[in-house]
DSSP file (Angstrom, degrees, kcal/mol; ACC not computed):
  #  RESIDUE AA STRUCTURE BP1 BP2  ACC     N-H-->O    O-->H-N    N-H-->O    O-->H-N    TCO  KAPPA ALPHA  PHI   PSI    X-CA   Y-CA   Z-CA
    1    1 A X              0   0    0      0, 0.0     8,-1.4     0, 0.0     2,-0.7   0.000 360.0 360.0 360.0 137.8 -193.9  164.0  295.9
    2    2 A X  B     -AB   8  58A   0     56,-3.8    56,-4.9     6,-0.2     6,-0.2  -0.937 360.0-144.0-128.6 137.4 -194.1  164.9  299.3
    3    3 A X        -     0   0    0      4,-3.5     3,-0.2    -2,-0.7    55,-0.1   0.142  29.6-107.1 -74.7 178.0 -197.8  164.8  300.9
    4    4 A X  S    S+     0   0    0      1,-0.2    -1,-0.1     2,-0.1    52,-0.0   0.716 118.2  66.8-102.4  -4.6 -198.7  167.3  303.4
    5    5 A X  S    S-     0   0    0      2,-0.1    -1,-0.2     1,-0.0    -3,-0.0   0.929 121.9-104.6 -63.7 -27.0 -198.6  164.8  306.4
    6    6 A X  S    S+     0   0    0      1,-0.3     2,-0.4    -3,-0.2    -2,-0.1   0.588  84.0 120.9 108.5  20.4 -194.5  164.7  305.5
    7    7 A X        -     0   0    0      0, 0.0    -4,-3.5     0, 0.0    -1,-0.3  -0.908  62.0-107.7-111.5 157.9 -194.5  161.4  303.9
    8    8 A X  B     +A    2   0A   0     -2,-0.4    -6,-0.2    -6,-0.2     2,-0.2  -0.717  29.2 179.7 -92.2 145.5 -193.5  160.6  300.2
    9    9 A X        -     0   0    0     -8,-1.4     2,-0.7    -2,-0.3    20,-0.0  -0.467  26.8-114.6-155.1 147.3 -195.4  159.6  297.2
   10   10 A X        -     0   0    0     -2,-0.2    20,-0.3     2,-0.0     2,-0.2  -0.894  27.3-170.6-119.2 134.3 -194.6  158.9  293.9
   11   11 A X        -     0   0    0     -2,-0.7     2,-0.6    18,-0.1    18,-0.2  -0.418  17.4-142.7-101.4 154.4 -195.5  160.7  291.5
   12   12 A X        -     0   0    0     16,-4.0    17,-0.1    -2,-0.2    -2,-0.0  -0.540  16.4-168.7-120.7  83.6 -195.3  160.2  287.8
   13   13 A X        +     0   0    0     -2,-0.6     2,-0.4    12,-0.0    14,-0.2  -0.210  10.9 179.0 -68.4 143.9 -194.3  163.7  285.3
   14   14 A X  E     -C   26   0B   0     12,-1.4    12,-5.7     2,-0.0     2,-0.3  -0.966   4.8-168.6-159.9 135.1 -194.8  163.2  281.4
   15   15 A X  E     +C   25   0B   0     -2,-0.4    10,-0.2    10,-0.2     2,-0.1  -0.886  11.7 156.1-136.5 163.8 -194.2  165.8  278.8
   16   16 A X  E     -C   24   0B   0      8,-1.3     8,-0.6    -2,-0.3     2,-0.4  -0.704  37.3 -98.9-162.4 115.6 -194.9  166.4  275.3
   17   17 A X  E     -C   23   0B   0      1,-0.2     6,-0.2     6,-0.2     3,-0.1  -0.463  21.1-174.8 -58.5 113.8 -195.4  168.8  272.3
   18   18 A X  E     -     0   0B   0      4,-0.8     2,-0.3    -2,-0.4    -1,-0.2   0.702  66.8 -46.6 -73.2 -26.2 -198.5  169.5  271.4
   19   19 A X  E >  S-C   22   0B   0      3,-1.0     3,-2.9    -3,-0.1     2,-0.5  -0.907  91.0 -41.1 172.6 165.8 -197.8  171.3  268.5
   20   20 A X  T 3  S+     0   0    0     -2,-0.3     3,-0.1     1,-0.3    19,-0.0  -0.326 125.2  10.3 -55.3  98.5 -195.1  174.4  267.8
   21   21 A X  T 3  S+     0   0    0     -2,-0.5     2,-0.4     1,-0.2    -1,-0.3   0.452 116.1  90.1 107.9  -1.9 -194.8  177.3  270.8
   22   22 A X  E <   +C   19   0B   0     -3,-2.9    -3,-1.0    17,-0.1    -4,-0.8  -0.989  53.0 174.6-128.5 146.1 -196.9  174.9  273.1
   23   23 A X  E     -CD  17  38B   0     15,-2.3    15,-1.6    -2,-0.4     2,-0.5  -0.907  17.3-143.7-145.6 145.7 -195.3  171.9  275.6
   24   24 A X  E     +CD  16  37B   0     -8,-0.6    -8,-1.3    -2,-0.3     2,-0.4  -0.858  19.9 174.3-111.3 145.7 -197.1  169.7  278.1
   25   25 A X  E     -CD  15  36B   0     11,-1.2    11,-2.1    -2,-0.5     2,-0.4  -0.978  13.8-172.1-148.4 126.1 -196.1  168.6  281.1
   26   26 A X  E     -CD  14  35B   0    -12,-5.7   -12,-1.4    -2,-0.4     9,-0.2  -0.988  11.4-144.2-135.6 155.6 -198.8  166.6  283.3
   27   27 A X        -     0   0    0      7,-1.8     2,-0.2    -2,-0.4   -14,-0.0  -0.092  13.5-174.1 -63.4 165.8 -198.5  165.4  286.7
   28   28 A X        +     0   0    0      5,-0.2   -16,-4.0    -2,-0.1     2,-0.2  -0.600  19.6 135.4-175.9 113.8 -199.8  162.2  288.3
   29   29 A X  B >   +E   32   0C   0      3,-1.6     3,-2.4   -18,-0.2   -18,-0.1  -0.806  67.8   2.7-163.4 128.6 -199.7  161.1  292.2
   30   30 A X  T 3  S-     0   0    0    -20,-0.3     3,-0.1    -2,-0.2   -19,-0.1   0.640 120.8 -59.6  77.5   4.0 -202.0  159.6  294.3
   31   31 A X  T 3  S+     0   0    0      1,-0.6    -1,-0.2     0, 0.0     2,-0.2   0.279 116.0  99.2 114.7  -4.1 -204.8  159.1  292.1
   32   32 A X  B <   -E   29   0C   0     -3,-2.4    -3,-1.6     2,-0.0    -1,-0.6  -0.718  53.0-166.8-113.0-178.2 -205.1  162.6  291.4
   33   33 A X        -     0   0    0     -5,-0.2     2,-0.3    -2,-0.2    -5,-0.2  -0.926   7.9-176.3-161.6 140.4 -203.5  164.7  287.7
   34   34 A X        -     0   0    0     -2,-0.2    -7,-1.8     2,-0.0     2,-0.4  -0.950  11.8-149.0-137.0-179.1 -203.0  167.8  286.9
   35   35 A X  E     -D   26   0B   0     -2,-0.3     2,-0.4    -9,-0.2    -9,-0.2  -0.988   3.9-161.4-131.1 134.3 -201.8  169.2  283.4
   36   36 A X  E     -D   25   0B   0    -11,-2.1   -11,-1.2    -2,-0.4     2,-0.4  -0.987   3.3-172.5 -97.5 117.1 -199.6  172.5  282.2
   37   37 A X  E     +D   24   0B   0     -2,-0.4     2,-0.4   -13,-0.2   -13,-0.2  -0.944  24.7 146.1-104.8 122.3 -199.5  173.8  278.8
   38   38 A X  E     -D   23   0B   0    -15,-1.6   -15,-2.3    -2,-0.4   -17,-0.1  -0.948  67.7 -91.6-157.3 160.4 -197.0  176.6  278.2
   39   39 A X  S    S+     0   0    0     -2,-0.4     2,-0.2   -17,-0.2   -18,-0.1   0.626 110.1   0.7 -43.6 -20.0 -194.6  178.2  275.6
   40   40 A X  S  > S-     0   0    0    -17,-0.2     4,-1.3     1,-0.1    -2,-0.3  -0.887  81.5 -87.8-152.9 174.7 -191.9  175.6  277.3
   41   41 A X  H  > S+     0   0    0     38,-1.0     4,-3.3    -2,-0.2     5,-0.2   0.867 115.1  53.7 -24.4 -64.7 -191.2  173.0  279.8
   42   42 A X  H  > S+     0   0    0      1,-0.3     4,-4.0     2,-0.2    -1,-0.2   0.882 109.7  43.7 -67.7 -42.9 -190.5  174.7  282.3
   43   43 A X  H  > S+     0   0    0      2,-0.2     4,-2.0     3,-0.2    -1,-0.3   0.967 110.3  59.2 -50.1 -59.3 -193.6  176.9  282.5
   44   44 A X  H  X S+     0   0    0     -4,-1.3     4,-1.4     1,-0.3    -2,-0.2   0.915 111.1  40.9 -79.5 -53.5 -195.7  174.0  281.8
   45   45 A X  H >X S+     0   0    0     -4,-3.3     3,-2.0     2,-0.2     4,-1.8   0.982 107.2  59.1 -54.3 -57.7 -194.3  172.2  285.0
   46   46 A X  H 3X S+     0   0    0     -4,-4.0     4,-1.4     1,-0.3    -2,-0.3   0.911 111.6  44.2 -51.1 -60.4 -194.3  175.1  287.2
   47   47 A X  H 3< S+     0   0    0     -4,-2.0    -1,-0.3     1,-0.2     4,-0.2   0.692 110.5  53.5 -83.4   5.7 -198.0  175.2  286.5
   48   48 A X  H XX S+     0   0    0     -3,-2.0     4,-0.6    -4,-1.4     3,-0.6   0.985 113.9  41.2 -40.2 -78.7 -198.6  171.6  286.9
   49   49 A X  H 3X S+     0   0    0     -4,-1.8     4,-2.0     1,-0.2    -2,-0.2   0.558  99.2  70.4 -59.8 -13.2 -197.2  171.5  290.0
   50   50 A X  H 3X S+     0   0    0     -4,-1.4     4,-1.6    -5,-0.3    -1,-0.2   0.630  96.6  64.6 -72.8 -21.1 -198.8  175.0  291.4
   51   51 A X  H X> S+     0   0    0     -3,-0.6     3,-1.0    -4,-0.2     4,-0.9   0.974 109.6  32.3 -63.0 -88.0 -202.0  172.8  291.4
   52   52 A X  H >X S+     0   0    0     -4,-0.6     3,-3.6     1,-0.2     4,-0.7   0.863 106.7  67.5 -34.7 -87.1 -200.7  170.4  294.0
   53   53 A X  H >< S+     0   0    0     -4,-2.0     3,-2.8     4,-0.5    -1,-0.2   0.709  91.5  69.7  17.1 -67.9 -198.7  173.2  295.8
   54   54 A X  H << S+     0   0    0     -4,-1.6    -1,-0.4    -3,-1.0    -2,-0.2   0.888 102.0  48.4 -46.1 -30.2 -202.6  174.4  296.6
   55   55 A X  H << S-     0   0    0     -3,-3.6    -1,-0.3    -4,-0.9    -2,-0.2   0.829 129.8 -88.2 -81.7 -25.8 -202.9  171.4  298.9
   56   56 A X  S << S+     0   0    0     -3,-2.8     2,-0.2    -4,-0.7    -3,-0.2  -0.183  84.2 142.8 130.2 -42.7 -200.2  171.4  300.8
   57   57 A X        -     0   0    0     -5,-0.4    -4,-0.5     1,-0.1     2,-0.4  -0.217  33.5-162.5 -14.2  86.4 -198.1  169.2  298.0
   58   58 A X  B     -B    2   0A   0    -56,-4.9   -56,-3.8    -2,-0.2     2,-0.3  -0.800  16.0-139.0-126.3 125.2 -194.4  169.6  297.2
   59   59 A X        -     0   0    0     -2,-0.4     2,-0.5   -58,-0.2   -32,-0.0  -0.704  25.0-136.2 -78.9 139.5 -193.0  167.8  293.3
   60   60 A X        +     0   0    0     -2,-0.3     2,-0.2     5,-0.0    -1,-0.1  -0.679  59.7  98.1 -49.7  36.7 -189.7  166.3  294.3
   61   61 A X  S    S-     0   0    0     -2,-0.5    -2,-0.0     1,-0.1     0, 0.0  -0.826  83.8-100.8-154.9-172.8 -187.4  167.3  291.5
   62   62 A X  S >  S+     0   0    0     -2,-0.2     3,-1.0     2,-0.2    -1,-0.1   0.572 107.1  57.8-114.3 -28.4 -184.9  169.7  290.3
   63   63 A X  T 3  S+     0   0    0      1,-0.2    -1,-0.2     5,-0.0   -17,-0.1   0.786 108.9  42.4 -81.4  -9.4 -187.4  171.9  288.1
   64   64 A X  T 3  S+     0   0    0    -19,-0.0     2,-0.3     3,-0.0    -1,-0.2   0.167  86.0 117.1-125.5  39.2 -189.5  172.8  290.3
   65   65 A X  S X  S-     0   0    0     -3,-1.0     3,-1.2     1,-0.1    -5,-0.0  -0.594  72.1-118.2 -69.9 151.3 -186.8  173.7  293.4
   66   66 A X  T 3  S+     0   0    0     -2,-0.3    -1,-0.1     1,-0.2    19,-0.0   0.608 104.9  57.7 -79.1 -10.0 -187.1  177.1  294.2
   67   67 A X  T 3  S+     0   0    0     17,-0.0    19,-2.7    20,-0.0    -1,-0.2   0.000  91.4  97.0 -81.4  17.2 -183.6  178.3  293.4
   68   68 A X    <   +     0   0    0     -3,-1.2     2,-0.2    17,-0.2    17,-0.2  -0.590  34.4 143.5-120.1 172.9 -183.9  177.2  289.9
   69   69 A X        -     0   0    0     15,-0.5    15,-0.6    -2,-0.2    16,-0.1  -0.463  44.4-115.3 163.5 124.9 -184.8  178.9  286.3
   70   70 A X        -     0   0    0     -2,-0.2    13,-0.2    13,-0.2     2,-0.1  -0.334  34.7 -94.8 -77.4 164.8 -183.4  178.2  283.2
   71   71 A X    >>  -     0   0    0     11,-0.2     4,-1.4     1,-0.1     3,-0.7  -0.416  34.3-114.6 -66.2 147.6 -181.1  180.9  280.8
   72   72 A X  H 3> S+     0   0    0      1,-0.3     4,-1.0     2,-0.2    -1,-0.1   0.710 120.5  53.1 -56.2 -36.6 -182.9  182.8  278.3
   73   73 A X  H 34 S+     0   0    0      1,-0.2     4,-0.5     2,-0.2    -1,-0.3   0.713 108.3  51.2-103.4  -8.9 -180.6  180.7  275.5
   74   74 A X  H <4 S+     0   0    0     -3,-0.7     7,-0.8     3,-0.2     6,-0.3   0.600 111.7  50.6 -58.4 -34.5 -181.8  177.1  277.2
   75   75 A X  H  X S+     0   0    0     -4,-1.4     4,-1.1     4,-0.2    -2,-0.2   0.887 116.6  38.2 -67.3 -34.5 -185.4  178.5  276.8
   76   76 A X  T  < S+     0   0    0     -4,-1.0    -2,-0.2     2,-0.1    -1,-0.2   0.605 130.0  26.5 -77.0 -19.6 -184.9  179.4  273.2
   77   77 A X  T  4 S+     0   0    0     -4,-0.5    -3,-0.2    -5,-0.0    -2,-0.1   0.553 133.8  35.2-138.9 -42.0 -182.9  176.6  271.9
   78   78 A X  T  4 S-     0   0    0     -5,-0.3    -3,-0.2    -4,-0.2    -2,-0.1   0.496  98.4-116.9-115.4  11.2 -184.0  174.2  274.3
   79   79 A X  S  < S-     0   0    0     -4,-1.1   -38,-1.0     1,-0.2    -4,-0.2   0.959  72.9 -68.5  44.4  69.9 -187.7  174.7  275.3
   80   80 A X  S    S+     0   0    0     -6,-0.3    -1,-0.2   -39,-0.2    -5,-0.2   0.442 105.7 123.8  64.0  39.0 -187.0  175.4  278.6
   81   81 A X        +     0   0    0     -7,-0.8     2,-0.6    -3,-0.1    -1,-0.1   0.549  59.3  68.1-101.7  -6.9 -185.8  171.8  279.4
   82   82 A X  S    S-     0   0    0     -8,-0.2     2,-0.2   -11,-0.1   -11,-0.2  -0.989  71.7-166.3-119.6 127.0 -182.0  172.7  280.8
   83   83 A X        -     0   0    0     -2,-0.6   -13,-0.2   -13,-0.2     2,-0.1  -0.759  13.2-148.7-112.4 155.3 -182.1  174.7  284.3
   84   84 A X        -     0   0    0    -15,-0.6   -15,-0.5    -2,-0.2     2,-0.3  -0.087  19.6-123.0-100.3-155.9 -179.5  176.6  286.1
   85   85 A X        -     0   0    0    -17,-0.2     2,-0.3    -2,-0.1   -17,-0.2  -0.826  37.4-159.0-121.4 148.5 -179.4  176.9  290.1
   86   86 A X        -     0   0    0    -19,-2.7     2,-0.2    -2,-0.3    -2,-0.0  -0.845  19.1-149.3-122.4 114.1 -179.5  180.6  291.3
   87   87 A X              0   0    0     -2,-0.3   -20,-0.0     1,-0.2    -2,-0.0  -0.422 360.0 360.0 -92.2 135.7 -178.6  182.8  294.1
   88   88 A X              0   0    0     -2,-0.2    -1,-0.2     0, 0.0   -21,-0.0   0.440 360.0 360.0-113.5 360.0 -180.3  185.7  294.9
């Protein structure tokens, strides 16, 4: 994680299914958590991290880069867990 002074953190991500059509992803750094539940992974991180984001907070990983977004058959098949990079 990188804090908003510009120094790094680590932060600790954990997913899970809660049940069919809903996926968990929670966050952990610094004493604080936040949690996303969505139709997939990916959603469920992207709103994890959007928590943190509000502070000045940036997650350190590949799902939540801003070039990234999985294919429509990686969401379907794979609950949203395999990402592409994209250029717009």
């Amino acid at each position: 994680m990188l804090c908003p002074d510009g120094s790094k953190a680590e932060a600790r991500v954990e997913w899970e299914d809660v049940k069919y059509g809903e996926c968990r992803v929670s966050v952990t750094c610094e004493g604080r958590a936040t949690e996303g539940r969505r139709i997939d992974y990916f959603d469920a991180l992207e709103q994890a991290h959007l928590l943190f984001e509000a502070d000045g907070y940036r997650l350190l990983c590949y799902g939540a880069s801003l070039n990234v977004f999985p294919s429509g058959m990686g969401r379907g098949l794979d609950t949203g867990t395999g990402v592409l990079p994209i250029q717009v």
